[in-house]
ROVEX-484335 format. One line per 8 residues: their letters; for each residue x, y, z of N, C-alpha, C. Coordinates in pm, whole numbers, plus 50000, padded with zeros to 5 digits. Layout:
N
A	X Y Z X Y Z X Y Z  ... $
//
This chain:
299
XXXXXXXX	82596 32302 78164 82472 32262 78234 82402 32153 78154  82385 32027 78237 82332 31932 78166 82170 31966 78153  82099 31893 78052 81963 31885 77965 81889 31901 78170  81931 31820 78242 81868 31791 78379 81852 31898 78455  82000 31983 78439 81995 32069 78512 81930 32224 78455  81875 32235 78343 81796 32337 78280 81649 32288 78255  81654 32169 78317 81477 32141 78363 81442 32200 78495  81540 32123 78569 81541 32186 78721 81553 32313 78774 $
XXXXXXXX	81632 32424 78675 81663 32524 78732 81522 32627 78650  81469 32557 78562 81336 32612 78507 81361 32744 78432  81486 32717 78323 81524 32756 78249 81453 32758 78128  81399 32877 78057 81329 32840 77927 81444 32890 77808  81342 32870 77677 81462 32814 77584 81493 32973 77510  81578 33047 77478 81597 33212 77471 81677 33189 77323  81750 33092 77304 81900 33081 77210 81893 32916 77123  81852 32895 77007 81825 32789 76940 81953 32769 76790 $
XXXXXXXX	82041 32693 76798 82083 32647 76751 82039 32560 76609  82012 32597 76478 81991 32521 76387 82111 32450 76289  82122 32314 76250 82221 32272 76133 82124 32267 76045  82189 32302 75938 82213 32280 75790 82317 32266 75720  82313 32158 75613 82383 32130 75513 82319 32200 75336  82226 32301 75361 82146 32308 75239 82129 32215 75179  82113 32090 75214 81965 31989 75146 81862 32029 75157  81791 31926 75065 81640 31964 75090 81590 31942 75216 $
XXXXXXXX	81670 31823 75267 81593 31793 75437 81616 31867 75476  81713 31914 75476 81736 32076 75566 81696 32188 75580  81613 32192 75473 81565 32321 75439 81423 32280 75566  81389 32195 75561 81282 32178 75639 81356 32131 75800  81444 32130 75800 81486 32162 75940 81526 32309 75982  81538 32365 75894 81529 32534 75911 81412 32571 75919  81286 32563 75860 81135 32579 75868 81145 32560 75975  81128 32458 76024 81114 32409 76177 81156 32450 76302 $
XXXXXXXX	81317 32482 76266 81387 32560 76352 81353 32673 76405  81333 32742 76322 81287 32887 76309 81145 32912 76394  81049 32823 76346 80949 32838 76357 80904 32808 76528  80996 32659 76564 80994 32662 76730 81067 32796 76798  81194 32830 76715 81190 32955 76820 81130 33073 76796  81023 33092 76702 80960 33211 76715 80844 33149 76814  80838 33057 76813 80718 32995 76935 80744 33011 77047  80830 32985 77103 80946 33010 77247 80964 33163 77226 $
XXXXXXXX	81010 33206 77150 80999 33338 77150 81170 33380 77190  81235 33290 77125 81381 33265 77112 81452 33318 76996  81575 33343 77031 81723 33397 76932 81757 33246 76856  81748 33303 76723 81768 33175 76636 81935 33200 76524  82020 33128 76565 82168 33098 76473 82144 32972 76379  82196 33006 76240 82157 32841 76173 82318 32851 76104  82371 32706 76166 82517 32677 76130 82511 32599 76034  82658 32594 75942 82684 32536 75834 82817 32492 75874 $
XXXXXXXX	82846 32363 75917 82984 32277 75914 83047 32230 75793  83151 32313 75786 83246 32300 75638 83339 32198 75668  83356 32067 75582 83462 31968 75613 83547 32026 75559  83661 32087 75644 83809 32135 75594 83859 32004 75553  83880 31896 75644 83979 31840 75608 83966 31731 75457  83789 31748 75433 83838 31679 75300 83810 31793 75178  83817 31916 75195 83908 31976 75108 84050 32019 75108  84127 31942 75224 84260 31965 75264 84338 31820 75170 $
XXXXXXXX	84215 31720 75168 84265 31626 75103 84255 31625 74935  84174 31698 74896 84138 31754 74739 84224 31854 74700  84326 31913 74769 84419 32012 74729 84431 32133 74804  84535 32170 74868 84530 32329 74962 84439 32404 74949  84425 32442 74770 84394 32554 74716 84264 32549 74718  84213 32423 74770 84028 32456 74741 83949 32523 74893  84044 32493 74938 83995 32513 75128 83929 32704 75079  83970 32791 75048 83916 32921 75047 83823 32936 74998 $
XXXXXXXX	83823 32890 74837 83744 32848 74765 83563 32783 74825  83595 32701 74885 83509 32624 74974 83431 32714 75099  83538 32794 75167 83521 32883 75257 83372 33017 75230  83452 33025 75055 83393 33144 75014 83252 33117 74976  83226 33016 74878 83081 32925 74895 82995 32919 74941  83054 32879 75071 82946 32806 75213 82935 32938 75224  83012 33086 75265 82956 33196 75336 82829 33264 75231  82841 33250 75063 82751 33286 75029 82615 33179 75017 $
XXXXXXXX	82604 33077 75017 82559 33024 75049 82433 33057 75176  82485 33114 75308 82467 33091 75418 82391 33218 75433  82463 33339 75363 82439 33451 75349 82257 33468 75240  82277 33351 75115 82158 33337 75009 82039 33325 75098  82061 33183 75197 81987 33121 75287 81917 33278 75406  82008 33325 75465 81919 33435 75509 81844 33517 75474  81886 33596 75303 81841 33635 75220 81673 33586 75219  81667 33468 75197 81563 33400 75110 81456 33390 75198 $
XXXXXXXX	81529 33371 75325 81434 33343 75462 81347 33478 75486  81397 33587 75461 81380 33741 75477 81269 33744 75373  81273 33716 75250 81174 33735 75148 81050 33675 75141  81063 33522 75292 80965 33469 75259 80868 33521 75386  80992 33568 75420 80859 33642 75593 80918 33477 75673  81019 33373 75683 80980 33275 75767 81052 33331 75876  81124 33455 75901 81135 33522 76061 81156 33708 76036  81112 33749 76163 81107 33843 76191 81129 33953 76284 $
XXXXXXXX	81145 34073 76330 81241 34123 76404 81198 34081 76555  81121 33973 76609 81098 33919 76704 81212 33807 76720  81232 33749 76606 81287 33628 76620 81428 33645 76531  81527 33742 76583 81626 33744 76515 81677 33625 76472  81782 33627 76380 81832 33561 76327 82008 33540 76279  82038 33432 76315 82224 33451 76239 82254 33368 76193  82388 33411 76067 82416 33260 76040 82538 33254 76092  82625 33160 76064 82763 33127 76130 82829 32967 76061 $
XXXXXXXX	82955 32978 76016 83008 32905 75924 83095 32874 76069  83155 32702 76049 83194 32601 76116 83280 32567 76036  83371 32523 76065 83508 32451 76006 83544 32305 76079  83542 32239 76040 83548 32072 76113 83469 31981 76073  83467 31875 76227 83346 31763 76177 83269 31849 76258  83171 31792 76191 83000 31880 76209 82921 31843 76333  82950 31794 76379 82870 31692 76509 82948 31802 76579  83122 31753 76590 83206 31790 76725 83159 31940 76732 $
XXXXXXXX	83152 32014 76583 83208 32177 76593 83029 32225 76625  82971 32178 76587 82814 32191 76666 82769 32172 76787  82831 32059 76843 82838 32054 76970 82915 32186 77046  83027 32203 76991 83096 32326 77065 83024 32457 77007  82992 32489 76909 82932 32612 76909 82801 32619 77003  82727 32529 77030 82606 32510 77119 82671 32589 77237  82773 32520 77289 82837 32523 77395 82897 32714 77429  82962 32727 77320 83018 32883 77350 82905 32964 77365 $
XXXXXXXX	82788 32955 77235 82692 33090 77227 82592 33020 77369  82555 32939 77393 82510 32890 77509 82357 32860 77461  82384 32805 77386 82273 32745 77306 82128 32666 77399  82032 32701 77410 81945 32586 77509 81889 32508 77429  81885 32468 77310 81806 32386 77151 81911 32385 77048  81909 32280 77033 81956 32241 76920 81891 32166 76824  81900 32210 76682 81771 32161 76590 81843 32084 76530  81844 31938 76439 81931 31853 76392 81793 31784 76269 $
XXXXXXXX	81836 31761 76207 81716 31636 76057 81796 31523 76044  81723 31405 76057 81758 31253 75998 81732 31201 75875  81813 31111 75781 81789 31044 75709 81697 30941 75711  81744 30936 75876 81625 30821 75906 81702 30648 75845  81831 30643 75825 81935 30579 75755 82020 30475 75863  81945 30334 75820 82076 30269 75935 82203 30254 75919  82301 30143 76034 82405 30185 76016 82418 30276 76061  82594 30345 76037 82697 30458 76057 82688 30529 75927 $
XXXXXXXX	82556 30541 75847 82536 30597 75743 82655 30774 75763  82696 30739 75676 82819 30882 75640 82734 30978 75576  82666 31066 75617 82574 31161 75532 82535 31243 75656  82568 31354 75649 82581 31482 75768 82429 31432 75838  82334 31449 75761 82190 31480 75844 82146 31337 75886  82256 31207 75914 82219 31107 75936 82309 31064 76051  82499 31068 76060 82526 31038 76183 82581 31121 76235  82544 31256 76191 82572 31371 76263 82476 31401 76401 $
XXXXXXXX	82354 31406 76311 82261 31362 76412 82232 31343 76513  82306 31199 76490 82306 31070 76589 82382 31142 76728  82536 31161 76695 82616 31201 76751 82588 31333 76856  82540 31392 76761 82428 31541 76795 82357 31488 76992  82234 31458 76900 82157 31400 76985 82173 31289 77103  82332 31214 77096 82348 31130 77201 82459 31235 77274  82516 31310 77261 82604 31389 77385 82558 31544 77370  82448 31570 77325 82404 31733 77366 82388 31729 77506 $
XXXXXXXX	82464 31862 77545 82384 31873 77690 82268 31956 77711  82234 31996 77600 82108 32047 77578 81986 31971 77514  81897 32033 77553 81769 31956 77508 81801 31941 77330  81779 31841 77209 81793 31818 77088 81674 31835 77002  81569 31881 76897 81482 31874 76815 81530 31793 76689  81502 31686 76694 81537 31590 76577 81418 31628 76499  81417 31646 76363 81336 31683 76240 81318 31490 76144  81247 31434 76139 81272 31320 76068 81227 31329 75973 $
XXXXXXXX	81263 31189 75844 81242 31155 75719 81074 31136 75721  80977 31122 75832 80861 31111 75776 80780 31210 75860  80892 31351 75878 80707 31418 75945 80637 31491 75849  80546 31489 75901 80389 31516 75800 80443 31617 75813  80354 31698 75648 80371 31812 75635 80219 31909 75716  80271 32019 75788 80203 32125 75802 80153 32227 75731  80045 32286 75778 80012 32416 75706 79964 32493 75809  80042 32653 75831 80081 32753 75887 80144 32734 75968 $
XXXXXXXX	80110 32785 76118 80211 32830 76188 80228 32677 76288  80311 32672 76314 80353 32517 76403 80275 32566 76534  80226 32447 76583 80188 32458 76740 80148 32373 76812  80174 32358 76943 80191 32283 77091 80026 32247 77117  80006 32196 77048 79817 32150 77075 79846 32047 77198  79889 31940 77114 79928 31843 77206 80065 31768 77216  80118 31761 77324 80269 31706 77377 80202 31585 77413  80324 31475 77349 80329 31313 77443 80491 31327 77474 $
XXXXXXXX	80437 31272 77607 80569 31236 77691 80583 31126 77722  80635 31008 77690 80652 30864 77719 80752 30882 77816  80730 30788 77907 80820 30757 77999 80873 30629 78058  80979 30613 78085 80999 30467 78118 80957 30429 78302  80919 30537 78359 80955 30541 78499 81094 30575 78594  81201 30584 78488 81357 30585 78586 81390 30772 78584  81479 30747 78633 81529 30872 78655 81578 30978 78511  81624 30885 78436 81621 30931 78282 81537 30979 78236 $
XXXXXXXX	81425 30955 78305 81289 31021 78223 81223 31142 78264  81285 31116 78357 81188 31214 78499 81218 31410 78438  81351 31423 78353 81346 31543 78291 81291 31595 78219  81256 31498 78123 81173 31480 77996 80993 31512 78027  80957 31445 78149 80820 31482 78148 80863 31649 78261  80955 31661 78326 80851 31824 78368 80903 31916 78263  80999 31862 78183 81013 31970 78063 80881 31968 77975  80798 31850 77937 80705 31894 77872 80558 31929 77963 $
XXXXXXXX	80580 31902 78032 80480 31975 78152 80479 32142 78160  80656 32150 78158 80685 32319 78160 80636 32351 77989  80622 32318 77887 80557 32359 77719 80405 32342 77772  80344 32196 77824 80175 32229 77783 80166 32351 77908  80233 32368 77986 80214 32493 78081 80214 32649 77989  80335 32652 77971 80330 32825 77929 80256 32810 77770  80239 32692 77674 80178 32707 77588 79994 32680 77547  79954 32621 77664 79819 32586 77711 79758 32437 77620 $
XXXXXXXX	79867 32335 77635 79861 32218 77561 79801 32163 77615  79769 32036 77527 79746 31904 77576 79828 31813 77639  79855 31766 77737 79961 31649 77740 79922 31520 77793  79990 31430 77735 79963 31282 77786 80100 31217 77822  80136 31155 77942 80289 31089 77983 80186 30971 77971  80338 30895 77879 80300 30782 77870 80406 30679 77916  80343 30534 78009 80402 30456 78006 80392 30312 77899  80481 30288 77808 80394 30097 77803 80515 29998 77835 $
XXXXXXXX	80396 29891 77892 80411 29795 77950 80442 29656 77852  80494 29553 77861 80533 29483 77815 80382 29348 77766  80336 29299 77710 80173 29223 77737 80206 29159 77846  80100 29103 77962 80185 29028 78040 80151 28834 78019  80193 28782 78056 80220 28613 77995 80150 28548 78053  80156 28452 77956 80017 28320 78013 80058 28258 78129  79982 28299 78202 80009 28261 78343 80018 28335 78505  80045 28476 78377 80053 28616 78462 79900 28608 78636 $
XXXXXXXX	79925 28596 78749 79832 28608 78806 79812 28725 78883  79895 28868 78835 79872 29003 78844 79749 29058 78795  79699 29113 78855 79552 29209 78786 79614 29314 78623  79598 29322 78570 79678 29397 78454 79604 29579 78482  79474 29539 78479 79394 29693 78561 79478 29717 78662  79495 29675 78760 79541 29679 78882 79706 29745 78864  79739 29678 78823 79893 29732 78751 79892 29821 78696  79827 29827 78599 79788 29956 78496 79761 30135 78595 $
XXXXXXXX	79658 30072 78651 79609 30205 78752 79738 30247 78887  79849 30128 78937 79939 30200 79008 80019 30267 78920  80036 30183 78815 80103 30281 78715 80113 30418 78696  79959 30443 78679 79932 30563 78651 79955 30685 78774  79936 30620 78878 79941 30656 79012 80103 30762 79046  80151 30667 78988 80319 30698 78959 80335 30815 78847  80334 30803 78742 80303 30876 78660 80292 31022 78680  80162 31037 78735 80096 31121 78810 80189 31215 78948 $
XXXXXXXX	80236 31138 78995 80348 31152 79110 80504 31223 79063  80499 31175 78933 80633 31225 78865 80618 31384 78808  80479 31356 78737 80440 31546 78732 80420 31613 78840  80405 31564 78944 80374 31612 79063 80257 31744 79055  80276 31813 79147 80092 31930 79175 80106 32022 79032  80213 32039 78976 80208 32087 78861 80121 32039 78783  80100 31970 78779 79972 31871 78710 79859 31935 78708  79803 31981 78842 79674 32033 78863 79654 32156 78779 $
XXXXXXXX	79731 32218 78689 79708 32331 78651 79706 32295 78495  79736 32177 78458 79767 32102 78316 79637 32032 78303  79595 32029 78159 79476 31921 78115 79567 31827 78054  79631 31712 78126 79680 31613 78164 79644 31467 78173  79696 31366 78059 79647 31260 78088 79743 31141 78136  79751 31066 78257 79851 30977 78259 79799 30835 78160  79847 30802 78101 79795 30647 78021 79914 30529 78009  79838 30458 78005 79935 30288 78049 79880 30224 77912 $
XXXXXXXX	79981 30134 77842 79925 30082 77695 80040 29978 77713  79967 29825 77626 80073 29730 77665 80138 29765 77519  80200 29660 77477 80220 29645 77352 80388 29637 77358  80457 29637 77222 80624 29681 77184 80653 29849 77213  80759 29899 77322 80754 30051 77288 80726 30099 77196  80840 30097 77110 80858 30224 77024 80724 30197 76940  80694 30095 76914 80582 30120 76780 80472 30142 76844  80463 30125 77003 80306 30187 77068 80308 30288 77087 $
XXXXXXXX	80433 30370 77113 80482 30516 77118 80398 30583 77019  80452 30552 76899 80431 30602 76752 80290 30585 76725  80227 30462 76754 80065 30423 76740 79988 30554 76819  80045 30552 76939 79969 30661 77036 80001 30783 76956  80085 30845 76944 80113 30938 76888 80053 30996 76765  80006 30896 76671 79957 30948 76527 79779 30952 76624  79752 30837 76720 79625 30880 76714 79593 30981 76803  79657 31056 76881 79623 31201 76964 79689 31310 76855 $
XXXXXXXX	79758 31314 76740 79809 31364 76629 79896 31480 76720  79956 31422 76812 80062 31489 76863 80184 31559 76788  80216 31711 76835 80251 31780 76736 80427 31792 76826  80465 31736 76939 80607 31718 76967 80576 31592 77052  80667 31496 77077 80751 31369 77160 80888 31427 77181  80848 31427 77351 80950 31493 77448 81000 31354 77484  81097 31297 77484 81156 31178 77542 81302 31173 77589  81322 31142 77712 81399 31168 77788 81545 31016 77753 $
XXXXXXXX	81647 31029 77718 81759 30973 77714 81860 30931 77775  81924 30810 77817 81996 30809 77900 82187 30865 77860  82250 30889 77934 82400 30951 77915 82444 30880 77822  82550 30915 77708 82615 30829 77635 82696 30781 77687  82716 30593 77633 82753 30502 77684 82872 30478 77548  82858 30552 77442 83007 30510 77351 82984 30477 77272  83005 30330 77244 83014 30266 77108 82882 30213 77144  82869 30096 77293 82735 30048 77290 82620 30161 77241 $
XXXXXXXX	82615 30276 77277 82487 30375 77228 82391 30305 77140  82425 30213 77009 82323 30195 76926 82264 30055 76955  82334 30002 77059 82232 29903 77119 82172 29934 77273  82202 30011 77337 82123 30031 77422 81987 30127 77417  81988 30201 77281 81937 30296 77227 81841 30253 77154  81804 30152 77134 81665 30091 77012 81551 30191 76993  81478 30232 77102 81374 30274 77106 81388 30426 77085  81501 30503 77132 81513 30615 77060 81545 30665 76914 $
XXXXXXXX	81644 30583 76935 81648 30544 76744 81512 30500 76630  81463 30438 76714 81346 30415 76647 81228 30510 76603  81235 30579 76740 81099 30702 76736 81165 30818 76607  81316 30840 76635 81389 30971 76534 81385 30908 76429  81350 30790 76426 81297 30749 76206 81220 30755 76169  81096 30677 76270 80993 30682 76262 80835 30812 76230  80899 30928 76353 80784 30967 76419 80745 31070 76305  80608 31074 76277 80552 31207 76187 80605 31375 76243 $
XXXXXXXX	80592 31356 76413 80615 31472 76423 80754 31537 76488  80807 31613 76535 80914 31630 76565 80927 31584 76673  81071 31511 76702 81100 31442 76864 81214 31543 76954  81186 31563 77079 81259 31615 77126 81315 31549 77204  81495 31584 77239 81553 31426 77318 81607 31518 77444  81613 31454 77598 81674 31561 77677 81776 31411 77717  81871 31447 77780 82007 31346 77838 81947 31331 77982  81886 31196 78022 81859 31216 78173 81955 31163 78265 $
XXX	81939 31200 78419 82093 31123 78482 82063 31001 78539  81999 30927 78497 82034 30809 78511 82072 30684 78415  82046 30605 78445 82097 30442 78326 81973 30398 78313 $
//
């Protein structure tokens, strides 16, 4: 079931998927993890992808060795989580060791336990940067068919419990997007948020003899139309802002101190992905707070 079709069928999120590599970024993508699905009020698994094959290339004999590690490892990590109180018998918990590349075998474990979230952290690193929490990521987040929680290199730090004050939903207007805002329509709903869908517009040029108000306000009109009557039950703002996306995205965002960016993605396209992709790429380096990515069906 694609990201589209668990908006539509008004599916909420029960089963959350976390990676880790035990880095430090990771450790704060487990905070995080954890912490959205005790918010959702979700079953939380946190995986560890073991590269067999480059301990297949370091010698037979280390592959068990390696095996045995990661499980205590994985096993410490639950341990530690238990001592600190960061979950509780509301918000079970598992771990589960992976053998492969980490993208593919994450993607498929999503897939078997039937994962509706998947939690992923960036380096925030251009390039095909080779470093799990950088184009694993990537990979992650461009063919999930589930909704993605990217964790980035600059979100602010919190203190206590995480929460849904306020959702921005940028939108482009296409059909790609259109998942992205009633999914966060469906959070400021059952969590009693704030939300703002946002469009921006390009400045318009010397010469422009369009009303820019005028534009601005059908805009919104639309907007408005895309949340449809669901709306009426939401404290809801549609807003139009000119400027460069991604960095008006991010501008808007630090100043409503929005605590998720729901943004809707189009299907992976392959290799092109990192050029048709600017502006998503941009927000998962950028954004202070956590971005959430859904796959929409259109181009």
């Amino acid at each position: 079931m694609s990201a589209a079709e668990v908006v539509r069928a008004g599916v909420g999120i029960h089963q959350v998927l976390i990676a880790t590599d035990f880095s430090h970024q990771s450790e704060l993508v487990v905070v995080y993890g954890l912490a959205f699905a005790r918010l959702l009020g979700a079953q939380a698994e946190i995986a560890y992808a073991l590269p067999g094959q480059e301990y297949v290339l370091a010698g037979g004999d280390s592959l068990q060795p390696g095996r045995d590690a990661a499980r205590r490892d994985l096993q410490e990590l639950q341990r530690r989580l238990r001592r600190n109180s960061r979950y509780d018998d509301n918000t079970q918990i598992r771990v589960c060791l992976l053998e492969g590349p980490a993208a593919d075998k994450l993607l498929e474990c999503a897939s078997c336990d039937h994962a509706d979230l998947m939690v992923v952290g960036t380096h925030g690193r251009g390039g095909f940067a080779k470093v799990f929490l950088g184009s694993v990521a990537e990979k992650v987040f461009r063919h999930s068919s589930v909704p993605v929680l990217t964790i980035g290199p600059n979100l602010r730090p919190r203190h206590g419990p995480v929460e849904l004050r306020h959702i921005l939903a940028p939108s482009d207007r296409t059909a790609r997007s259109h998942p992205a805002v009633k999914f966060a329509s469906e959070l400021a709903e059952s969590h009693h948020s704030w939300l703002t869908v946002l469009h921006v517009v390009e400045p318009p040029t010397e010469g422009t003899k369009l009303d820019p108000e005028r534009v601005k306000a059908g805009i919104r009109d639309s907007l408005a139309e895309m949340v449809g009557p669901e709306g009426k039950r939401l404290d809801i703002r549609c807003r139009v802002e000119s400027g460069r996306v991604a960095s008006t995205i991010l501008d808007i965002a630090a100043e409503l101190d929005a605590d998720l960016i729901v943004l809707g993605v189009r299907p992976s396209a392959g290799v092109l992905d990192r050029f048709m992709w600017p502006i998503a790429y941009e927000l998962l380096r950028e954004a202070t707070c956590p971005v959430l990515t859904l796959r929409g069906c259109g181009s």
